[in-house]
C-alpha positions in Angstrom: 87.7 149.3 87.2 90.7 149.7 84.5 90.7 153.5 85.6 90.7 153.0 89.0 93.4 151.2 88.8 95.5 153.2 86.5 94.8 156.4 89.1 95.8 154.5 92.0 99.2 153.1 91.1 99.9 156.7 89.5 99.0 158.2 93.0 101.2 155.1 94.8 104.3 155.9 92.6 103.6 159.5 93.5 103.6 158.5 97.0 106.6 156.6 96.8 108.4 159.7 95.2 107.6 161.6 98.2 109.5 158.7 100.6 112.4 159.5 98.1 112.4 162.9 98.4 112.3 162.7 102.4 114.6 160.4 102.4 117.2 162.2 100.6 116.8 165.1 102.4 117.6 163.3 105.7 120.5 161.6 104.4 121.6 165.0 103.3 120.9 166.2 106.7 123.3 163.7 108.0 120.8 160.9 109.5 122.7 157.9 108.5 121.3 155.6 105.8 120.8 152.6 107.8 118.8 154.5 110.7 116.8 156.4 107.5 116.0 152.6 106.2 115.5 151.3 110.1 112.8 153.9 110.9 110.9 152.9 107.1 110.5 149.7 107.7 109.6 150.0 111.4 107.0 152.2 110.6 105.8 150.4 107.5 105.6 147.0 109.6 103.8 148.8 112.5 101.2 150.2 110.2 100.3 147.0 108.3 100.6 145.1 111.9 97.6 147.4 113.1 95.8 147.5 109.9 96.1 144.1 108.3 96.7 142.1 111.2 93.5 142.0 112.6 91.5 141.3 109.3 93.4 138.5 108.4 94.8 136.9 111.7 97.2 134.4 111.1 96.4 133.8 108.0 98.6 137.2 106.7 101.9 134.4 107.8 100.5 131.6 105.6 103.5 131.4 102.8 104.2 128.4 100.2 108.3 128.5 100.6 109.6 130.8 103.6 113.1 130.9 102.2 112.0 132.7 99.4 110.0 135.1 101.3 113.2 135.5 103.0 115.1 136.0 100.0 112.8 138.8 98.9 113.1 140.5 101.8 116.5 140.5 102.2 117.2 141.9 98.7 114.6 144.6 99.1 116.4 145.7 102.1 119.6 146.0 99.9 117.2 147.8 97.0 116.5 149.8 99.8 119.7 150.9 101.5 121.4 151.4 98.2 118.9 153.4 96.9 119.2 156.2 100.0 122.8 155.7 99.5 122.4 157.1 96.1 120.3 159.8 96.7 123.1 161.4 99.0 125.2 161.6 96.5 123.1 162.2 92.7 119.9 164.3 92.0 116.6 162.6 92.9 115.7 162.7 88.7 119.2 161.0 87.7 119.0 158.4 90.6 115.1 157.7 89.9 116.2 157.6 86.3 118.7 154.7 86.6 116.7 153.0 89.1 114.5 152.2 86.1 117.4 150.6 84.4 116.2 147.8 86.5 113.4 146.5 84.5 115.9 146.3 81.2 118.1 144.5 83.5 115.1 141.7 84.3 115.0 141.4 80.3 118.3 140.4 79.9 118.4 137.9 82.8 114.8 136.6 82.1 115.9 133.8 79.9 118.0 132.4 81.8 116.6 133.2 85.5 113.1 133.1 84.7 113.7 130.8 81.4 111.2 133.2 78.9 111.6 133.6 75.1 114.3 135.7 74.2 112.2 138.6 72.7 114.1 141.1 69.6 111.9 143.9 71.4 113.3 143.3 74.6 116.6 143.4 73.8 116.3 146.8 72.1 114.7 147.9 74.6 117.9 146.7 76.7 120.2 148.7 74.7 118.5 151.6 74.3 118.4 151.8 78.3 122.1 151.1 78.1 122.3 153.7 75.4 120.5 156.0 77.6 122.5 155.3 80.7 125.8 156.6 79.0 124.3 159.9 78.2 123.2 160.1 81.9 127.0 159.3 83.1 128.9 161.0 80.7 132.2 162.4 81.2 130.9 166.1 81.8 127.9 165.4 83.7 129.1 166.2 86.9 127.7 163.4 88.7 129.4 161.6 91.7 130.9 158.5 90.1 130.6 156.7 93.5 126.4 157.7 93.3 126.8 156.4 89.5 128.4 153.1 90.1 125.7 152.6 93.3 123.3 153.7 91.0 124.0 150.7 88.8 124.3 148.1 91.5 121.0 149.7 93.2 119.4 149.2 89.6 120.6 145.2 89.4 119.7 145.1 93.1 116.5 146.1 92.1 115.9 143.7 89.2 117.4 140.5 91.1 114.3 141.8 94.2 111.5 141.6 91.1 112.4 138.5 90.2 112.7 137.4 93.4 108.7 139.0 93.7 107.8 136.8 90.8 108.9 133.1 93.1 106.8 134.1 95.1 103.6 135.2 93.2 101.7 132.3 94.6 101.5 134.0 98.3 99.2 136.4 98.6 100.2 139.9 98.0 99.3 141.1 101.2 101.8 138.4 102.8 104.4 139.3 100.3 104.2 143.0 101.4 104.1 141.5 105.1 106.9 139.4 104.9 109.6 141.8 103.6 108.5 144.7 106.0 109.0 142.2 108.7 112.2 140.9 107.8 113.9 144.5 106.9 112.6 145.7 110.7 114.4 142.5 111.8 117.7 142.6 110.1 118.4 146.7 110.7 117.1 146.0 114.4 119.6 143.8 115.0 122.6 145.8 113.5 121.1 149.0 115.1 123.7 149.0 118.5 126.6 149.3 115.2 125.1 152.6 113.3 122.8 154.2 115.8 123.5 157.8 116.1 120.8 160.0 117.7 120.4 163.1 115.1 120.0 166.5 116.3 116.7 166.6 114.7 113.8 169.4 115.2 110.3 168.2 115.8 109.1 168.7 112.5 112.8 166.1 110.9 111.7 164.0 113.2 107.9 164.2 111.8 109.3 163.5 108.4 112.0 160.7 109.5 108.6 159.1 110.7 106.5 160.1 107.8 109.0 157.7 105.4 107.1 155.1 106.4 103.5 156.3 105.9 104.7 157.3 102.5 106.2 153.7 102.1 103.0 151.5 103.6 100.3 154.0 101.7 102.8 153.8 98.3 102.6 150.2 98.5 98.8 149.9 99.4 97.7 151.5 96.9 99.9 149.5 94.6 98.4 146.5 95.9 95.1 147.9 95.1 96.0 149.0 91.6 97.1 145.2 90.8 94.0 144.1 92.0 92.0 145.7 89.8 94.3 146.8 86.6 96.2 144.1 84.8 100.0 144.9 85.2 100.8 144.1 81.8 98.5 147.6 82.1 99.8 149.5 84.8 103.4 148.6 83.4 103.9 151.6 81.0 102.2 154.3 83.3 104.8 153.4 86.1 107.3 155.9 84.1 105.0 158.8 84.9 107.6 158.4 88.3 110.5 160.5 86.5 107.8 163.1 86.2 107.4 163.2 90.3 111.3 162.8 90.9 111.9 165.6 88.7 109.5 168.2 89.8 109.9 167.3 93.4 114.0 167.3 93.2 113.4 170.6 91.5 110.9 172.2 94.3 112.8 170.5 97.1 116.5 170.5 96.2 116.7 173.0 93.2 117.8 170.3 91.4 117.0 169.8 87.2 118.1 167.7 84.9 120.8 169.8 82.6 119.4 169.3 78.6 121.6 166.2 77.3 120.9 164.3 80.9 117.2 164.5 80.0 117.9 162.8 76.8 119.6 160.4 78.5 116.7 159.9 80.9 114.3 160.4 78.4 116.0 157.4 76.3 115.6 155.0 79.7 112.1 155.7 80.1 111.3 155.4 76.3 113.5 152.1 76.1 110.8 150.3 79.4 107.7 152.1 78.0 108.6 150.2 74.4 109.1 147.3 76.1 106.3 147.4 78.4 104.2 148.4 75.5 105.6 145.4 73.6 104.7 143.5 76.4 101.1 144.8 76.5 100.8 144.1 72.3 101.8 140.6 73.3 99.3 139.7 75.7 96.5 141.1 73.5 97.8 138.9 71.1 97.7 135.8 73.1 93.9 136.4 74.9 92.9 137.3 71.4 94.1 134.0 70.1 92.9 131.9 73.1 89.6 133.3 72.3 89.4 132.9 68.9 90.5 129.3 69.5 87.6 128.9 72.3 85.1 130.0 69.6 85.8 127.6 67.1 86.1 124.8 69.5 82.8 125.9 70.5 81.3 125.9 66.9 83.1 122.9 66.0 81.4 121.2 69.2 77.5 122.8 67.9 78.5 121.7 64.3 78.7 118.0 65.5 75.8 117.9 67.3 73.5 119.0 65.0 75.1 116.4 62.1 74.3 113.9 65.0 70.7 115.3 64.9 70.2 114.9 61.6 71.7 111.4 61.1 69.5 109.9 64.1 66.4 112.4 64.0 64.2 113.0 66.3 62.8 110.6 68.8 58.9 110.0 67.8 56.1 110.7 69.7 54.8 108.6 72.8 58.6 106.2 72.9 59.9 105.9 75.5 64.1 107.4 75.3 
């Protein structure tokens, strides 16, 4: 079952590369952003409405706090928006790249948003990212300093919409995943009349405008699938197997690599969350080893007792009555 669910969030992150990749090359095209992130979520929420809906009824609505449903969605349709905004103007490895400043950024708020143990690993692992992210934005590296700073925000954006995720990890995923297609279809429906444009799109643009949301539901799907059977203190490292996708699709798609000191400084971001995540991993080995070694000698302690009872009382004799 641990495999499984290894392959399948691999093949979701690969998935979600692909919406990445088409989405940048409609922005680039000249779609706007808004109408790119309109036609995701519409198709996402369509998809699960038809798929999920009908299993679960009513049910797929039952939340324990709305608001923070709402919350959630409304940051991931800011992760969202910010993100496309990005890819218009960096290569889809250096945006990808600083996306995954994100999770160092959830390290450094955890204490005090999520009130965990500050952790020495974690806050190496938070400057190393940092560390990282200065070789990616250097002066030299002929990035857009608009896509840099958006970059940045997109990466907090990011880390504010995972903690968000973890208020509400007492819905059910499947709700969760619900909830904020439904609200990001809702908000960009209603500011549609202000930035609809109608693109002068071939059949084929228009196939892959549409397909952004298929990518998106299926990406997601499977991720909900590979947390269902893989722990994610698991599935956590593997998630940087991503940069792999954005960089050999950006490079097949857009002729687009990484030059030689940016792939340090990606490399340095992804090694920074991989220690961290594997830190993470030694961690929780470390507790459920404990717990069960603490279980065991409760449960000798307990077998000890009675037969010292045994002994002191001995056996009932034959024919009484207990």
């Amino acid at each position: 079952m641990t495999g499984s669910g290894i392959l399948l969030h691999i093949a979701g992150l690969w998935l979600l590369s692909t919406l990445d990749a088409s989405g940048k090359w409609l922005v680039m095209a000249g779609v706007p952003v808004l109408m790119v992130a309109w036609v995701r979520y519409a198709v996402h929420i369509a998809l699960m409405t038809a798929v999920v809906l009908p299993s679960r009824g009513k049910a797929i609505f039952k939340t324990q706090s709305l608001a923070r449903q709402l919350t959630r969605g409304l940051l991931m349709i800011a992760t969202t928006v910010l993100f496309f905004s990005v890819l218009s103007r960096l290569p889809l490895a250096e945006a990808t790249a600083m996306n995954f400043l994100a999770p160092l950024f959830l390290m450094a708020m955890a204490p005090w948003l999520l009130h965990e143990a500050h952790r020495l690993h974690r806050w190496l692992g938070v400057l190393a990212g940092f560390v990282g992210m200065l070789i990616v934005v250097r002066p030299g590296a002929q990035l857009d300093p608009v896509g840099m700073g958006l970059g940045l925000l997109t990466a907090l954006a990011f880390a504010l919409f995972q903690i968000a995720t973890r208020h509400v990890a007492h819905d059910d995923p499947l709700t969760t995943n619900y909830y904020g297609g439904l609200f990001g279809t809702i908000a960009l429906t209603l500011a549609l009349p202000w930035f609809w444009e109608t693109p002068d799109l071939s059949l084929w643009q228009w196939l892959l405008l549409i397909s952004t949301g298929v990518t998106g539901f299926l990406g997601h799907w499977l991720q909900i699938a590979a947390y269902s059977k893989s722990p994610a203190t698991l599935l956590a490292p593997f998630s940087y197997l991503q940069i792999v996708a954005a960089t050999l699709l950006g490079w097949l798609v857009f002729d687009q690599l990484p030059s030689p000191i940016t792939a340090i400084g990606i490399a340095l971001i992804c090694l920074a969350g991989l220690g961290v995540a594997l830190g993470e991993v030694r961690m929780a080995f470390v507790r459920s080893r404990t717990a069960l070694l603490s279980k065991s000698e409760t449960a000798t302690h307990a077998t000890y007792a009675r037969s010292e009872t045994q002994d002191d009382t001995g056996p009932s004799a034959p024919g009484s009555v207990d």
